[in-house]
C-alpha positions in Angstrom: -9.8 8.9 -4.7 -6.3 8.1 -6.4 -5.0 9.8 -9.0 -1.9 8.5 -11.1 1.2 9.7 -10.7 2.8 12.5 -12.2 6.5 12.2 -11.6 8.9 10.0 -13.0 9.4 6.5 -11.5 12.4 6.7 -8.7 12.2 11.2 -8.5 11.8 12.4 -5.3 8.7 14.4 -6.7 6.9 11.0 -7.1 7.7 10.1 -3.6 6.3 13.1 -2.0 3.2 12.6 -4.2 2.9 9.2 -3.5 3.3 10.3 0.1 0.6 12.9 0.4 -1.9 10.8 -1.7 -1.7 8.0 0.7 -2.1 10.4 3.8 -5.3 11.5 2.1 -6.5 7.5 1.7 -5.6 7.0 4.9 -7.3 10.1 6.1 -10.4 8.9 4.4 -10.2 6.0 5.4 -10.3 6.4 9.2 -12.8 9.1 9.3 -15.3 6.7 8.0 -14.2 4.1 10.1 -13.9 6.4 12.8 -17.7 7.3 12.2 -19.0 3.7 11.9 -17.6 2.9 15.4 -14.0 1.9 15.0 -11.7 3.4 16.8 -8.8 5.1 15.4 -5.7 3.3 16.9 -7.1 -0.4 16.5 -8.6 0.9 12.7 -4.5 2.2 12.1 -3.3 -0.9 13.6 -5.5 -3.0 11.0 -4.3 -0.7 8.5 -0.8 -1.2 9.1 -1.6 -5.4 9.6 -2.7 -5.7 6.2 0.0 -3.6 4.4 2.7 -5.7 6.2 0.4 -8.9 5.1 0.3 -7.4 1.4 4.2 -6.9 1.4 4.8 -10.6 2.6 2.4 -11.9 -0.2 5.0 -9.6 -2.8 7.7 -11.0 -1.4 7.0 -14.9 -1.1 5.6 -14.3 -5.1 9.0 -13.1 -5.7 10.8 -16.0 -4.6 8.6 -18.3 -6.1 9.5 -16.5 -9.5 13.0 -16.8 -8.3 12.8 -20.2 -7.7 10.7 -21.3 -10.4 12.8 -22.3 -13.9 12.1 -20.6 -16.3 10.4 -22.4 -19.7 10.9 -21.6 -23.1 8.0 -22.7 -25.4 
């Protein structure tokens, strides 16, 4: 359903890829969801719940790693 990227990390040919592969997830995504009973706007809200849940995980493991001194065997 993903394929890896082609472009160079940071090129905006990357970020439109990135872009229209996660469209087509997402597309995917609520069609079946969509079929199963869900409907579309609570399904996108959930969607949208658990990236902002996955992107506060990221960040509080960054600032442990920030916080954490580093050891040196």
């Amino acid at each position: 359903m993903i394929d890896p990227p082609t472009g160079k990390p940071d090129s905006p040919e990357r970020k439109v890829e990135l872009e229209q592969t996660v469209d087509y997830a997402v597309q995917l995504l609520l069609e079946e969801a969509h079929t199963l009973g869900w409907q579309r706007v609570e399904f996108l809200t959930a969607v949208m719940d658990a990236a902002n849940n996955q992107l506060s995980a990221i960040e509080e493991e960054r600032e442990l790693e920030e916080a954490s001194p580093l050891t040196s065997s």
